[in-house]
Each structure stands twice: as C-alpha cells, then as structure tokens.
C-alpha positions in Angstrom: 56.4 3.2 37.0 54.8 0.3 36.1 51.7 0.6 38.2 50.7 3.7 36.2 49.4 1.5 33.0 48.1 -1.1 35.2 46.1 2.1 37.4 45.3 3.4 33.6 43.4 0.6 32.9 41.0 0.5 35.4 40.2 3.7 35.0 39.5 2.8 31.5 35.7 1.7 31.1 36.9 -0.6 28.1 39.6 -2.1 30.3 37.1 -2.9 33.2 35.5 -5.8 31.4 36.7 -9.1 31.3 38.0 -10.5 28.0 35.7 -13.9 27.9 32.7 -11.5 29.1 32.7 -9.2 26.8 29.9 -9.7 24.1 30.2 -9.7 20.1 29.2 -6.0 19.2 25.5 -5.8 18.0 25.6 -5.1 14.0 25.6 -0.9 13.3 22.9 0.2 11.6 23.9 1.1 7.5 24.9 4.8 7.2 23.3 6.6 4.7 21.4 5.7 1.8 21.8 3.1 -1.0 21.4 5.4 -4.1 19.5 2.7 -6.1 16.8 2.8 -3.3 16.7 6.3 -3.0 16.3 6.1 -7.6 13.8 3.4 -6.8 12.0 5.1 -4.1 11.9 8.5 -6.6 10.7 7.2 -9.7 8.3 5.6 -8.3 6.3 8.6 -6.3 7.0 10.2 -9.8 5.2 7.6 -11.8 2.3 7.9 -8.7 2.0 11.2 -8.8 3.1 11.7 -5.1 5.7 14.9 -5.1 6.3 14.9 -1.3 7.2 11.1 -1.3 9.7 12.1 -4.4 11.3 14.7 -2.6 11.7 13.0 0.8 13.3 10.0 -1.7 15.3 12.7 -3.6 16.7 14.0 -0.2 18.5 10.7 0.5 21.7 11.3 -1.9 23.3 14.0 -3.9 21.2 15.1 -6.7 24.1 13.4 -9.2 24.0 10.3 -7.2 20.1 9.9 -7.6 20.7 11.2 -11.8 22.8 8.1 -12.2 20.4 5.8 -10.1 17.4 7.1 -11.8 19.9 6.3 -15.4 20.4 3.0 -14.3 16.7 2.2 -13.5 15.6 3.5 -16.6 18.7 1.3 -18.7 17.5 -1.6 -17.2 13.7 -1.3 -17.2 14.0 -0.5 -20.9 16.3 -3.9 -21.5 13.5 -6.0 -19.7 10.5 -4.6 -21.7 12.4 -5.0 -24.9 13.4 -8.4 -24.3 9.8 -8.7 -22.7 8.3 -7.4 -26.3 11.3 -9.1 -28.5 11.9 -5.2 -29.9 15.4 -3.3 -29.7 15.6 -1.1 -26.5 15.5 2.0 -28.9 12.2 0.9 -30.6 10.8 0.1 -26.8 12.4 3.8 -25.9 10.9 5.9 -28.7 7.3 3.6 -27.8 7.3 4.8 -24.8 7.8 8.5 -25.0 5.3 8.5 -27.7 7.8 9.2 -30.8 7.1 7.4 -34.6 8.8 4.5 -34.9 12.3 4.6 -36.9 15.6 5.7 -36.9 16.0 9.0 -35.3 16.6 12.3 -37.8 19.4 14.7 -36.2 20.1 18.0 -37.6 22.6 16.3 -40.1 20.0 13.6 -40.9 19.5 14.7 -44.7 23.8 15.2 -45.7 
C-alpha cells in the first residue's frame, strides 16, 4: 500500500520536479484595476474632451467604485489649489464652478 502514494507522485507533474530545481514563481500580473487609476484615467479624457478614452477608463471598475475615485480626486485636487492660492477649499470650490463668492444661501438661508 505504500507504493500507491509514492506511484501518485510521479504521475503528478508538480511532484516530477526536483525540490532544489524548482524556480521561484515569476510575479502574477495585478488582477483588475486600481480604482484611483481608472478615476484618474476618467477625469482626465473628461477634462480633454475624449469620450471614448472616458468610457474605456469608466469600464475598469464598478460605476460606485469609480464615484468614490473620481470624489477623492476632486477632495484632494481642491486641498492643493486652495493651499496653492492660500483660500479655503470652499472659496477655491465655488471659483471654480463659476458661483459668487460667499457663504452659500439654502432654502432656509433667510430664517
């Protein structure tokens, strides 16, 4: 009985090779796609006008995933042009999508 595990073994590829001979596995390539790149990779064909590069981009993650990378990129691009211009993120913000400067007025704004 004991020469069925030792006759399982060479039939095994695996078990063919020689322990000092075998070789360190070669790195796997990364599965799937860092969201941040895919956000990165978006906003930018966005902001170049190129809709085929931002939906190839947009096809890399789930459409939340690339929402939160495309949040992220736009938290921390409006940090570094506010510290850039020494203004508060919100002044930078409202700058930058064209709105008057201030404090914003909700619908309660005048209780």
């Amino acid at each position: 009985m004991a020469r069925v595990p030792e006759r399982l073994r060479r039939l095994l590829p695996s078990a063919r090779r020689e322990p000092a001979a075998a070789a360190p596995a070669p790195p796997r390539p990364r599965q799937g796609h860092n969201l941040f790149e895919a956000a990165a990779a978006y906003v930018a064909a966005c902001a170049e006008d190129d809709p085929a590069r931002a939906e190839e981009a947009a096809s890399r993650v789930s459409p939340g995933m690339l929402a939160f990378g495309v949040n992220e990129l736009a938290c921390r691009a409006l940090l570094t042009l506010a510290r850039e211009r020494n203004e508060s993120p919100s002044a930078v913000a409202r700058s930058l999508l064209g709105l008057r400067s201030g404090s914003p007025q909700g619908p309660a704004g005048d209780a």
